[in-house]
Every structure is written in structure tokens, then in C-alpha cells.
C-alpha positions in Angstrom: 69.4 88.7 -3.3 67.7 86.1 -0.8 65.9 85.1 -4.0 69.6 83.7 -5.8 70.4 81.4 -3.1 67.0 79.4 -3.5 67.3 79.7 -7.2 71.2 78.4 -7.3 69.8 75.6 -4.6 67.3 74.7 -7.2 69.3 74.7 -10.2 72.7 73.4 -9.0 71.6 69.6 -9.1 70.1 70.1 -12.7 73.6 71.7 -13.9 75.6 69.1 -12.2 73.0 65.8 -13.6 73.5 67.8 -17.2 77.6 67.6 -16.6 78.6 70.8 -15.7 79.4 72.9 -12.5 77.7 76.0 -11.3 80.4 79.2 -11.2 77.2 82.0 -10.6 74.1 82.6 -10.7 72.2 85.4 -10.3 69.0 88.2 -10.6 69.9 91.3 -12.1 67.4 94.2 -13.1 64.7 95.5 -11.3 62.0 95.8 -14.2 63.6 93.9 -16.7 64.9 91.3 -14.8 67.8 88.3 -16.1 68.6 85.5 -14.6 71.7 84.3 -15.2 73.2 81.3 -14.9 77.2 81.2 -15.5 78.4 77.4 -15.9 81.0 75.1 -17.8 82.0 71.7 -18.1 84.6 70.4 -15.3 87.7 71.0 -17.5 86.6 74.9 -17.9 85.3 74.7 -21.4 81.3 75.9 -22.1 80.3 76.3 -26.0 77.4 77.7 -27.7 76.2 74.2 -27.9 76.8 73.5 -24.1 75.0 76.8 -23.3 71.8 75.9 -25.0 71.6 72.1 -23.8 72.2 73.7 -20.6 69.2 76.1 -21.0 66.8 73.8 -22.4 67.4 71.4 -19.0 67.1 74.4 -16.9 64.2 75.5 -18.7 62.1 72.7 -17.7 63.0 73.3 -14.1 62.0 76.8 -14.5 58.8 76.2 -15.9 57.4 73.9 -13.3 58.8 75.7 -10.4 58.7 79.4 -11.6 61.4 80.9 -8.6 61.4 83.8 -10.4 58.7 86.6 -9.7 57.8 87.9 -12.4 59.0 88.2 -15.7 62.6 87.3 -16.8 65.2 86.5 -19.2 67.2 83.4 -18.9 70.8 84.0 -19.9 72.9 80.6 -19.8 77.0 81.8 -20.3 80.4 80.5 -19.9 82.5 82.7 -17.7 84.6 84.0 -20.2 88.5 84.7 -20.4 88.2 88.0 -17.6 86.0 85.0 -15.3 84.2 86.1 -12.0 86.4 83.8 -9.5 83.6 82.3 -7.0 85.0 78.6 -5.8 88.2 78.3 -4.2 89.1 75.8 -7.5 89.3 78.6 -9.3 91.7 80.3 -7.6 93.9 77.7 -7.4 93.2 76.7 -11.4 94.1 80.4 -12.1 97.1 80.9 -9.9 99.6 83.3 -11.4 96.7 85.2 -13.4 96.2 89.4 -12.4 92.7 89.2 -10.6 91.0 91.9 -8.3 89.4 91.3 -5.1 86.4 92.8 -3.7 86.0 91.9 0.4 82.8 92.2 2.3 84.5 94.2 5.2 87.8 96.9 5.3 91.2 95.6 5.7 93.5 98.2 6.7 90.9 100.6 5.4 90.5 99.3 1.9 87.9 96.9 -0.1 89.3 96.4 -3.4 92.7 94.8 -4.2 95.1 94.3 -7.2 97.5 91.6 -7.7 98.2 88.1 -8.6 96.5 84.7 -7.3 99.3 83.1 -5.3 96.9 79.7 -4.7 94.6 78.4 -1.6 96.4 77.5 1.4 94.1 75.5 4.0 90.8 76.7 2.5 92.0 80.2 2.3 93.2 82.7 -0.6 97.2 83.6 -1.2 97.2 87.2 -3.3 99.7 89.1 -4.1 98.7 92.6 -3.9 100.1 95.5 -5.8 102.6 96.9 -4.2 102.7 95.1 -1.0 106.0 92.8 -0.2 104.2 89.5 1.6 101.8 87.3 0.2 97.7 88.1 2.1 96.4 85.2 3.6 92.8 86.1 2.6 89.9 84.0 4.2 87.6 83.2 1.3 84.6 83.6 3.3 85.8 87.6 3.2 85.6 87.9 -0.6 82.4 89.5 -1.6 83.8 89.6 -5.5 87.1 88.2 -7.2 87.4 88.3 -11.2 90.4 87.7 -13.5 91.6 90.8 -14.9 92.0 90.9 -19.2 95.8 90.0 -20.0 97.9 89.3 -22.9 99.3 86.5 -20.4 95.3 85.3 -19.5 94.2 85.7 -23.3 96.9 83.2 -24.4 96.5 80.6 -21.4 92.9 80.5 -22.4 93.7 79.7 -25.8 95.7 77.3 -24.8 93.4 75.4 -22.6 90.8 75.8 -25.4 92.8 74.0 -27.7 93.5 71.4 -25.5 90.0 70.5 -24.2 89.1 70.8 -27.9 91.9 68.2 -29.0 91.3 66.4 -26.0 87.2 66.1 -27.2 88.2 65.3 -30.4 90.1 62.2 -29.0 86.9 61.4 -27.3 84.6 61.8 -30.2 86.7 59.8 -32.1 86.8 57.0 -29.8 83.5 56.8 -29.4 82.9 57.1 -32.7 84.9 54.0 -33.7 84.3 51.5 -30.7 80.6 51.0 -32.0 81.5 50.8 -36.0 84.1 48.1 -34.9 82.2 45.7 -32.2 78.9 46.4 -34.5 80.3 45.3 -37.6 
């Protein structure tokens, strides 16, 4: 929709002043309409408690500007472990993860691929496709849609990355916490 590029131009220096990065947003519905906004912080993490600081900034955006016509739903999400894939970050960050790829135009008479994110080369996507022998070259400006696909191999990476953002925050939190309580008292 015209109407998502004005509302992600909008919206995209609120998300970024509140400390996260867009990954999609988007109208869906026809009566009932959603808008949703799919973000997380630069490391990859997004909790509940992210989601809804993240809404209430948006919010206020929202309310003075009203870019949606008519009524809507906001919906403020992390991308989840099966993640759309819409920045070439993320398919470097994912490389080595099953993923399918949706192109805007036929290669060899096909849309949709299967395979494996083999990294960005020179602002371009490497994919290893089901089946074939050679990387694809795959110009990211092609891909209409790209998402991980749900793995035992993805499920456990993302725990693993949770944990460590989440040991890494606590680190933080704790620092933080103590530098005041010792230069106060």
C-alpha cells in the first residue's frame, strides 16, 4: 500500500529516537484494519515491556497526525523466532538459518525459493537454494518477501541470543544500578 511508505516515513524517526529499529510496518484489513508496526532493540531483542513503551511513543504520533483513514488497531510486535527478513542486516545476522524467498519478478520461471542464507555480498543476497549446486547472487531490490523458516536449529539460536542480550542487560542494570548508590553516598 502507498499509504505504508508515508506511515513507515512517519514513524521510523519516533522508533529510532525511542531506541529501536524499524523491521516492518504495515496496513492489513480492509474493514477492520491493523497497523502494524514490527520493531526491536539493535541487538534483536523486543519484550512485552519494549512493545508497549514503543506503542505509547507511537501513539502520540498517531494521534496528532492520524495517517491512517479510518479506523484501526495498532499492533506493536517483535518479529519473532520464524522473522520476516526486510534489511539486508538481517540476512547477514541470520546467515546459515532455512529462510524462503519471495521475488517481485520470475527467475527461471519461479517466485518462491527454499534454502539457506549464504550472507550479502556487495549489497546483494547469497542463498542457497534447495536443490541447486551454486550459491544465487540475488539482488535485494528483487525480493518482494524473505522470512526465516521454524527450525530446531533457529529455535535454539534464538534462545541463545535471548539469553545473552538478557545476561548482557542484566550487566547493564546492574551497573547502572550501583554507579549512583556509590558516587551518591
Amino acid at each position: 500500500m502507498a499509504e505504508d511508505g508515508a506511515i513507515t516515513e512517519l514513524l521510523t524517526p519516533v522508533i529510532e529516537a525511542a531506541g529501536f529499529e524499524t523491521v516492518r510496518i504495515r496496513t492489513t484489513g480492509a474493514r477492520e484494519k491493523t497497523l502494524q508496526v514490527m520493531a526491536e532493540r539493535p541487538d534483536g531483542t523486543m519484550s512485552a515491556e519494549d512493545c508497549a513503551e514503543l506503542s505509547r511513543a507511537i501513539s502520540v504520533v498517531l494521534e496528532e497526525t492520524d495517517p491512517v483513514e479510518g479506523a484501526y488497531t495498532l499492533e506493536v510486535s517483535s518479529p519473532g523466532i520464524d522473522r520476516p527478513l526486510t534489511r539486508l542486516k538481517d540476512f547477514e545476522r541470520w546467515e546459515g538459518f532455512a529462510a524462503k524467498i519471495e521475488l517481485t519478478q520470475a527467475v527461471e520461471d519461479q517466485k518462491r525459493f527454499r534454502g539457506h542464507l549464504a550472507g550479502v555480498e556487495e549489497g546483494d543476497v547469497l542463498f542457497d537454494i534447495e536443490g541447486e549446486d551454486e550459491t544465487a547472487v540475488v539482488p535485494f531490490g528483487l525480493i518482494k518477501s524473505a522470512k526465516l523458516l521454524m527450525t530446531d536449529e533457529l529455535i535454539a539460536e534464538s534462545l541463545r541470543r535471548s539469553k545473552a542480550a538478557l545476561k548482557e542487560g542484566d550487566a547493564e542494570w546492574s551497573e547502572n544500578r550501583d554507579g549512583p548508590q556509590r558516587g551518591g553516598m
